[in-house]
N, C-alpha and C positions, 0 to 999 in steps of 0.2 A: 707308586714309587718311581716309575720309568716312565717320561716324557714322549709323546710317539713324533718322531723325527722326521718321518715323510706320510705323504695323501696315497691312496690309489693313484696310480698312473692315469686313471681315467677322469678323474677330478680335474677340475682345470685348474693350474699352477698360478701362483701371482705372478707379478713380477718381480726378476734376481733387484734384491736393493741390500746396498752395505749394510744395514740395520738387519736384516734375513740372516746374514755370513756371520754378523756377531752374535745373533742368538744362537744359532747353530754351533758356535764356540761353546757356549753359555751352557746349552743343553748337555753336550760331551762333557765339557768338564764337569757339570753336577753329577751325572751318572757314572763319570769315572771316580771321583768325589765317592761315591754311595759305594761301588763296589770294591773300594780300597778299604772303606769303615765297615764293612760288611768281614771282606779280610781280613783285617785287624782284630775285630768283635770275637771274629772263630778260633783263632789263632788264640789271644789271652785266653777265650772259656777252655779251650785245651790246656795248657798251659795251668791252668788254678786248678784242675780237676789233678793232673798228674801229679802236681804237686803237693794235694792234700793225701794223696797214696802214699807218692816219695814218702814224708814224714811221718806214715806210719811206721815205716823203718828204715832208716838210711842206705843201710845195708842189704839185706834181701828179704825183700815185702812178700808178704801171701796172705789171706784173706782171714787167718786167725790171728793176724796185727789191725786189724781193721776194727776199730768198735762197733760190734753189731748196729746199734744207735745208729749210727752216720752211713751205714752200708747204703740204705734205701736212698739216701738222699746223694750219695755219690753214683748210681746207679742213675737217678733222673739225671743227676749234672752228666756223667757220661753220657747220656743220650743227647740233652742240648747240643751238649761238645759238638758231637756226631752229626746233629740235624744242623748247624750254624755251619758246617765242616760246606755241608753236602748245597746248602744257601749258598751259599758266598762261592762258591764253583757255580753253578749254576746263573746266578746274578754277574759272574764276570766274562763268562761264555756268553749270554745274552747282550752285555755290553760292547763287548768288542765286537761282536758280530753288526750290532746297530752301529758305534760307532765308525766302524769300519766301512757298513755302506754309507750313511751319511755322508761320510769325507771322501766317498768316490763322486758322489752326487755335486756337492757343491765342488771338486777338484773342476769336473765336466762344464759345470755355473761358472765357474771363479777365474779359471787358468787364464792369462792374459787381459783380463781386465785392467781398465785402467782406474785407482781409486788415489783418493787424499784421506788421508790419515790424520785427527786431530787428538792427541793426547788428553785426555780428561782427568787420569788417579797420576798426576806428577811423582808422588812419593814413590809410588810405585817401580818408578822408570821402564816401561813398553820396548822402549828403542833400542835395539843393539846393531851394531853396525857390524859389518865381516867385508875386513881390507886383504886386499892380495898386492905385494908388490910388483908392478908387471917386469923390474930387473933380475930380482933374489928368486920372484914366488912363493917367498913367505906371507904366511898367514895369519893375519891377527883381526878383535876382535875390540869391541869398547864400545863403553855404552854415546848414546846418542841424545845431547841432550835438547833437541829441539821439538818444538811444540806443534808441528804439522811438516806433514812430510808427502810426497806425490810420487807415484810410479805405479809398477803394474808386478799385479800378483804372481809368481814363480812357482809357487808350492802354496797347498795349505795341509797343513800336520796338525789331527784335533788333540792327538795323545801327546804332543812337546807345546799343545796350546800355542802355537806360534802360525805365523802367515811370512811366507818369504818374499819380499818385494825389491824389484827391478829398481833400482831408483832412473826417476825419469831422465829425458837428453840430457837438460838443462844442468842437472847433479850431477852427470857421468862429466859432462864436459869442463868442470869447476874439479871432481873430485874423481878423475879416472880411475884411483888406484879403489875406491869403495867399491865393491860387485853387488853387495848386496846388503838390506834391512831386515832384522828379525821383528816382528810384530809380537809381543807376548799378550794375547787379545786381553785375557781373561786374568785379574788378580785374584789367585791361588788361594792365597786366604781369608777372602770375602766373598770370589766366585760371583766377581763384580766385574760387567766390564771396565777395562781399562781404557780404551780409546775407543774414539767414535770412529766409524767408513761410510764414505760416501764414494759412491760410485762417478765416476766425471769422464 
């Protein structure tokens, strides 16, 4: 079910390349992906199980409203309930924990590198911009509609699926008032990347 995210430390490492940073987007968000459906799955079985009690009596249920018939087979469903309950905590502890050190790993890889960005799922839109006015200091926001972009990584965040990048001189000195680029690596509902990196 769970992808392993890093080697022994004594293994010897590849080389950090943009293609590395996007799977390791890839990988978080699938397994974050798994223990949300995981959540979801335990939550409805609880949910159906209660409910087919509720309506043995709206008002105040006790086990001589229960059709003998159906007693044994609510008895398993409440344990699925139970064991889905106890899965899905478990599978989301184990996730954040990996995805957690994962994104310290490549933060240590990543931080300050200098990459270009080329847009691949346009429908999508990857790019978000975050403007600050340097008079007001207000802040605002809008999508970004160009098809490659250059600077250097700030932040990488696996759980908002995003990379925060620097935009380079060249940007800063045309658009001062932009500070920064959100990168949304990975399209959420095909868990496909969205833009290519290259490292430069």
């Amino acid at each position: 079910m769970f992808k392993r995210f890093w080697q022994s430390k004594k293994a010897s490492l590849p080389p950090v390349t943009g293609q590395m940073l996007v799977s390791d987007f890839q990988s978080a968000m699938t397994n974050l992906t798994t223990a949300a459906t995981a959540n979801y799955s335990a939550k409805r079985s609880e949910e159906e199980t209660l409910q087919t009690i509720e309506s043995a009596n709206p008002e105040y249920v006790t086990t001589r409203d229960i059709d003998p018939a159906i007693q044994e087979a609510l008895v398993r469903s409440s344990m699925n309930a139970h064991m889905q309950k106890v899965q899905a905590e478990q599978i989301n502890s184990l996730t954040e924990h990996q995805v957690a050190q994962m994104e310290e790993e490549d933060k240590q890889k990543y931080l300050g590198k200098k990459i270009q960005i080329q847009v691949i799922d346009k429908d999508f839109k990857p790019l978000e911009s975050f403007w600050q006015d340097k008079n007001t200091g207000e802040i605002r926001q809008g999508q970004l509609k160009s098809s490659t972009i250059k600077g250097t990584i700030e932040d990488v965040a696996f759980r908002k699926n995003t990379l925060v990048i620097k935009p380079n001189l060249k940007s800063r000195l045309i658009l001062p008032d932009r500070k920064f680029i959100f990168v949304y690596v990975i399209n959420p509902d095909t868990l496909v990347p969205a833009v290519q990196i290259n490292l430069i």
